[in-house]
VOFIZA-76355 format. One record per residue (C-alpha): x, y, z; residue in three letters. Coordinates in steps of 0.05 Angstrom, whole numbers. Layout:
# VOFIZA-76355
+--------+--------+--------+------+
:   east :  north :     up : type :
+--------+--------+--------+------+
:      X :      Y :      Z :  ALA :
...
+--------+--------+--------+------+
//
This chain:
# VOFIZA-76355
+--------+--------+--------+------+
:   east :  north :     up : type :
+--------+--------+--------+------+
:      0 :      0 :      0 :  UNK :
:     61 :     45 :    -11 :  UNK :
:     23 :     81 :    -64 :  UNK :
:    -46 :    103 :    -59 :  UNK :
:    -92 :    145 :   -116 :  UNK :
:   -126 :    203 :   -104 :  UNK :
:   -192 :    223 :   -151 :  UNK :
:   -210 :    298 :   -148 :  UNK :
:   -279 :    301 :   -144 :  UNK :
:   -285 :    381 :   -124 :  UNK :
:   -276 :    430 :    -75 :  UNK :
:   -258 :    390 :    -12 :  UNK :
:   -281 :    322 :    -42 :  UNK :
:   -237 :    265 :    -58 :  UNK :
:   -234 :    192 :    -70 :  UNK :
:   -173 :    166 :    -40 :  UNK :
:   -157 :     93 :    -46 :  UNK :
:   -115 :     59 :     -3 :  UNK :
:   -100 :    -15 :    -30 :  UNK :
:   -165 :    -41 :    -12 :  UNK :
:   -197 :     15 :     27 :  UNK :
:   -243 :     72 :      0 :  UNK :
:   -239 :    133 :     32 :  UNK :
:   -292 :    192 :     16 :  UNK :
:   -268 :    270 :     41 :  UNK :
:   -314 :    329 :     56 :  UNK :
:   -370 :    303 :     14 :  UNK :
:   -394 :    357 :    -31 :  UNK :
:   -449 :    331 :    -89 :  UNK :
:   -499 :    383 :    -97 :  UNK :
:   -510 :    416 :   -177 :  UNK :
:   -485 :    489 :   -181 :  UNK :
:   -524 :    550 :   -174 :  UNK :
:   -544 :    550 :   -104 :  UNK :
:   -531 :    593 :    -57 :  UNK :
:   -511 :    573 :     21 :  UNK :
:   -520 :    612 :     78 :  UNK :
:   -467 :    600 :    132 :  UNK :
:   -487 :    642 :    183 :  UNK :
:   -470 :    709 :    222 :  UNK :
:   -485 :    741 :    156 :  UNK :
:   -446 :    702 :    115 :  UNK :
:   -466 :    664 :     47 :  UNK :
:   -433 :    635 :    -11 :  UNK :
:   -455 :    600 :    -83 :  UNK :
:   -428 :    537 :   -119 :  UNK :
:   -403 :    548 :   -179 :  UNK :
:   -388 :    473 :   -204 :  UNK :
:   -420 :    413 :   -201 :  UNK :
:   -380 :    344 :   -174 :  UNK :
:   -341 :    314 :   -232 :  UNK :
:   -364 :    246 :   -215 :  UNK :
:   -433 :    224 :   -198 :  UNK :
:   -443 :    202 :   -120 :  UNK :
:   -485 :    130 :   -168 :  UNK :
:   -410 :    133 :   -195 :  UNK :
:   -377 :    125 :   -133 :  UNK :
:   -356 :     51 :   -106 :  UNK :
:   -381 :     30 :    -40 :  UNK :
:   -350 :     72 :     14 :  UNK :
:   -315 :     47 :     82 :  UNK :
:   -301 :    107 :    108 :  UNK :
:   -325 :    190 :     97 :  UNK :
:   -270 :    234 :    131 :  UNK :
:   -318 :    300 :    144 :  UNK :
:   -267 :    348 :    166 :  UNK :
:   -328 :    387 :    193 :  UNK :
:   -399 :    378 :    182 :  UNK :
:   -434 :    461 :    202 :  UNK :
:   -414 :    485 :    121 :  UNK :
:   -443 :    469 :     61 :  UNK :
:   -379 :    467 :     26 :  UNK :
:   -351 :    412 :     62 :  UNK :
:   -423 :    373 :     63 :  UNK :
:   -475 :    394 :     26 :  UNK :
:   -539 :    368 :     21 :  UNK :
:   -526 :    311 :    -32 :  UNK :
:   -470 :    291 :      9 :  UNK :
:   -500 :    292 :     84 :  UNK :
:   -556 :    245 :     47 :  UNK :
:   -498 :    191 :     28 :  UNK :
:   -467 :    192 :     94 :  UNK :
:   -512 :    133 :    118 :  UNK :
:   -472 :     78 :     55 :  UNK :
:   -412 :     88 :     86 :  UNK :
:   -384 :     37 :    143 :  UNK :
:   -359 :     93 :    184 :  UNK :
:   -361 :    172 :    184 :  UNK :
:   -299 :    203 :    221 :  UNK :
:   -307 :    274 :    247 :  UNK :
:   -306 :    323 :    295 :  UNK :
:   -330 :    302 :    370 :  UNK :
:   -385 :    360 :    354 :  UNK :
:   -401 :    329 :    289 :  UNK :
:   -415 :    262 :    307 :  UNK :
:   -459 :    284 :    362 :  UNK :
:   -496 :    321 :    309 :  UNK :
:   -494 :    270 :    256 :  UNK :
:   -500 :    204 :    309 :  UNK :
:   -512 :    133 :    266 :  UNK :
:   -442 :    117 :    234 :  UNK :
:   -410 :    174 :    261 :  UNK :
:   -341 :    169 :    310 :  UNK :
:   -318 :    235 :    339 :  UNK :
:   -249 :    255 :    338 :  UNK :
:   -205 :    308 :    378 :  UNK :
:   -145 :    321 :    362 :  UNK :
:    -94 :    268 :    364 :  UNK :
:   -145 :    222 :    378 :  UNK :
:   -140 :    165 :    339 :  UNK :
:   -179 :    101 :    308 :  UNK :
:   -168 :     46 :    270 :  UNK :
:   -204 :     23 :    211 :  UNK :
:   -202 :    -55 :    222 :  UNK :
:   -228 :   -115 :    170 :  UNK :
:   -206 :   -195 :    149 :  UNK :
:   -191 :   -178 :     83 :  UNK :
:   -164 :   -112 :     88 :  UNK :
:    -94 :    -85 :    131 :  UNK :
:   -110 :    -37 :    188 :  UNK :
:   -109 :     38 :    170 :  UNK :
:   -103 :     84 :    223 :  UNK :
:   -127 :    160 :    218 :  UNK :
:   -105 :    212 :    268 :  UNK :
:   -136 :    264 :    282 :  UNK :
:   -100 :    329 :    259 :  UNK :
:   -111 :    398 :    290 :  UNK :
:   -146 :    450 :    252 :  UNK :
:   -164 :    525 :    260 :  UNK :
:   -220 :    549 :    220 :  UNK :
:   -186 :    626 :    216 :  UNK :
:   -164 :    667 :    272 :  UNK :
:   -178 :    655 :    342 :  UNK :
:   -246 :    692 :    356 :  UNK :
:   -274 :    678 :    292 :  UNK :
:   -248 :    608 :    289 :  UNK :
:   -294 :    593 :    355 :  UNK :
:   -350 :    624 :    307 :  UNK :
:   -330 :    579 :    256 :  UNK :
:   -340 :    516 :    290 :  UNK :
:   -293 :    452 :    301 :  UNK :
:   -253 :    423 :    244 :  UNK :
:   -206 :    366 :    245 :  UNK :
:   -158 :    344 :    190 :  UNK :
:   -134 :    273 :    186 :  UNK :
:    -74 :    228 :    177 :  UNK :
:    -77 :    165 :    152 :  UNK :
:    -24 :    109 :    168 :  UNK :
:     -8 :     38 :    146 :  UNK :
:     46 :    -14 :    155 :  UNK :
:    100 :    -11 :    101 :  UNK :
:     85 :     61 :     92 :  UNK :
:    165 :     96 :     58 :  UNK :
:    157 :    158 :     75 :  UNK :
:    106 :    182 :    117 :  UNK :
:     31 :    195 :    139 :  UNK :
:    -13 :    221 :     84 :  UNK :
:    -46 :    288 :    119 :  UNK :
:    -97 :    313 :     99 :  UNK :
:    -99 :    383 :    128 :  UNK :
:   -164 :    401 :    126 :  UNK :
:   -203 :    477 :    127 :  UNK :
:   -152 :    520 :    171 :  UNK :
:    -94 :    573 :    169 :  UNK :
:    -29 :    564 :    194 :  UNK :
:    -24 :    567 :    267 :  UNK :
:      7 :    530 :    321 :  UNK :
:    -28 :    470 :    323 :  UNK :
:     -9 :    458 :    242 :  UNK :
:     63 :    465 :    258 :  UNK :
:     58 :    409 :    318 :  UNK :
:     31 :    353 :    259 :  UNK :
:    110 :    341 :    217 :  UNK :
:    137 :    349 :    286 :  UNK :
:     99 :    290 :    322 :  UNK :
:     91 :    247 :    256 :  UNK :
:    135 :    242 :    184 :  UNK :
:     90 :    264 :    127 :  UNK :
:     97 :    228 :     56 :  UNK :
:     42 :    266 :     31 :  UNK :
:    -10 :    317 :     42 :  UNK :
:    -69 :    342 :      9 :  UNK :
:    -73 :    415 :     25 :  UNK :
:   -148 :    460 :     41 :  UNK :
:   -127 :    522 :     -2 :  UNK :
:   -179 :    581 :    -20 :  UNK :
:   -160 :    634 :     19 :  UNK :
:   -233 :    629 :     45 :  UNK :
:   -267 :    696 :     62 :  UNK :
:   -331 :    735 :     62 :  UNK :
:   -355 :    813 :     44 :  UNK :
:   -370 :    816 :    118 :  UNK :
:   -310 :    796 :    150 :  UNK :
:   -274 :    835 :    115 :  UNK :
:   -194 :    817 :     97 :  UNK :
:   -206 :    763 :    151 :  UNK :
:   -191 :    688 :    127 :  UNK :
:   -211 :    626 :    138 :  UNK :
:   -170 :    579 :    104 :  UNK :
:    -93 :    580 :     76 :  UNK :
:    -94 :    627 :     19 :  UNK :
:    -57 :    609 :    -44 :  UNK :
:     10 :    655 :    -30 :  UNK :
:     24 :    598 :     31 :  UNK :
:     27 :    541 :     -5 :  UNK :
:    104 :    541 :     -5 :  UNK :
:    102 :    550 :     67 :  UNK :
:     57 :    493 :     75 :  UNK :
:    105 :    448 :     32 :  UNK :
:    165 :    472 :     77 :  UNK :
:    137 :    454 :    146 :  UNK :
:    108 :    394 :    122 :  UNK :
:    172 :    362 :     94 :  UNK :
:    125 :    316 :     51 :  UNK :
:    149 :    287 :    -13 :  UNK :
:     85 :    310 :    -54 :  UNK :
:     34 :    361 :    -35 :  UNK :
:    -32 :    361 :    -74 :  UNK :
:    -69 :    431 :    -78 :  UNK :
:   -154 :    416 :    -65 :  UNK :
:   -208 :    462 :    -36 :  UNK :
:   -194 :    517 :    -79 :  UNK :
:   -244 :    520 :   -134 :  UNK :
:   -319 :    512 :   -143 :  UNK :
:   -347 :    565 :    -95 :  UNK :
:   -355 :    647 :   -102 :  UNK :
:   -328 :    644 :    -27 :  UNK :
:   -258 :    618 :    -43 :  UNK :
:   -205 :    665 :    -68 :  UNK :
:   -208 :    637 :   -144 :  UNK :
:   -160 :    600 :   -184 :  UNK :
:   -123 :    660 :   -204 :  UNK :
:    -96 :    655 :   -141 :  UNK :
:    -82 :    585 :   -145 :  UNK :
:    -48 :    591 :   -211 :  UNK :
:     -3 :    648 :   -196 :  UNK :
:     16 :    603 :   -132 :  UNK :
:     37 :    549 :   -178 :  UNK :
:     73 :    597 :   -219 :  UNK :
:    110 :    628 :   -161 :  UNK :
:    134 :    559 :   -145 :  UNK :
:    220 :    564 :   -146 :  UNK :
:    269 :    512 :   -165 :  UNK :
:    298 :    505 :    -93 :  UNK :
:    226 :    480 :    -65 :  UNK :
:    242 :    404 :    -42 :  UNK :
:    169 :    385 :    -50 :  UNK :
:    128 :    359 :   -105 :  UNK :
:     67 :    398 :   -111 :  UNK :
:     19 :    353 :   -158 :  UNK :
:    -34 :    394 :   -193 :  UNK :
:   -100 :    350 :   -185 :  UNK :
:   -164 :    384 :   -229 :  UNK :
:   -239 :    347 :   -218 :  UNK :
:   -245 :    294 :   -243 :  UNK :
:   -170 :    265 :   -250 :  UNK :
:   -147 :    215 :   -207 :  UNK :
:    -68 :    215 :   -187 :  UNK :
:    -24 :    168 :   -161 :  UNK :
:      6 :    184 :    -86 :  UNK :
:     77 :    151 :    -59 :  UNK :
:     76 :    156 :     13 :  UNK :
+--------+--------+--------+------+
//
């Protein structure tokens, strides 16, 4: 299971296979065009649709919700498939919320997905902080994840989920080795808030490669919503990308699926 692939679905949402497992991220199904209210004044519309169909999807063993209080993390198309998977890991808040399948998470709390005819896979929960500090207790909880294996080369693959840099990201390459990590971009933010953000903005994603140390970083969360800074953004980060920069960062548009060393 040294090598896993990763299918960019949108947004947030990815199908990540890991040998035998099927792992689901931040669910996010719903057509474009509607428009999401988020509270405290705050709203947002999608702009794309998922590039594959949730009937498209194999069966599911585990959704990894990073946070379940936005739409564009789990929207309504995706709360309603929660119930096919084995197991949804997210948030102790969440699964209080969400209750059947659910298992709650702090961080560094940890569980193992377990099955005869599959290796164990354990996910870690990762710290997260949805902006800065008084707006992040606005915000809500959010967890990011990372996901070992036996045999594993290189590292964990992290999955960082919505939050800026802060102490509690720098703590995650310090406590485990990262092979890989799929990184919330968008530079989230809203008319009302002002120049306040939510998530990493584009301009950080060389930071992010730095402190992670991981061999491949793959850029998600950063298109399909009139909330998130825009590609433009993105694609001037990729372009600002120097030769000295040890890490591979591996473009990943909907719909293509990628193959991972970790």
């Amino acid at each position: 299971m040294d090598r896993i692939h990763v299918t960019h679905i949108g947004g947030p949402t990815t199908l990540i296979e890991v040998g035998p497992w099927r792992l689901l991220t931040d669910p996010t199904f719903d057509p474009p065009g509607r428009r999401y209210n988020f509270g405290w004044g705050s709203a947002s519309t999608k702009l794309a649709g998922p590039a594959i169909a949730v009937s498209d999807l194999p069966p599911i063993d585990a959704v990894l919700l990073s946070h379940d209080q936005h739409a564009d993390n789990l929207d309504t198309a995706g709360r309603a498939l929660l119930p096919r998977a084995r197991h949804v890991i997210t948030t102790t808040a969440g699964a209080r919320r969400l209750r059947g399948n659910a298992i709650g998470l702090a961080p560094w709390q940890e569980t193992t997905l377990a099955a005869s005819d599959k290796p164990p896979l354990r996910i870690t929960a990762t710290p997260c902080r949805h902006g800065a500090p008084l707006v992040a207790k606005l915000a809500g909880d959010v967890i990011g994840f990372a996901l070992q294996w036996e045999g594993q080369r290189y590292g964990a693959l992290w999955i960082s989920g919505d939050t800026v840099m802060f102490s509690g990201v720098h703590e995650v390459p310090r406590r485990l080795p990262i092979g890989a990590l799929l990184l919330h971009l968008g530079g989230v933010h809203f008319g009302i808030t002002g120049p306040l953000r939510y998530t990493a903005r584009a301009q950080e994603l060389a930071a992010f490669c730095t402190l992670s140390g991981a061999r491949t970083v793959v850029p998600i969360h950063y298109e399909g919503w009139s909330h998130f800074e825009g590609e433009a953004a993105y694609s001037d980060a990729m372009a600002s990308l120097g030769p000295a920069l040890q890490t591979t960062v591996q473009p990943i548009r909907p719909g293509e699926r990628i193959e991972v060393a970790t």
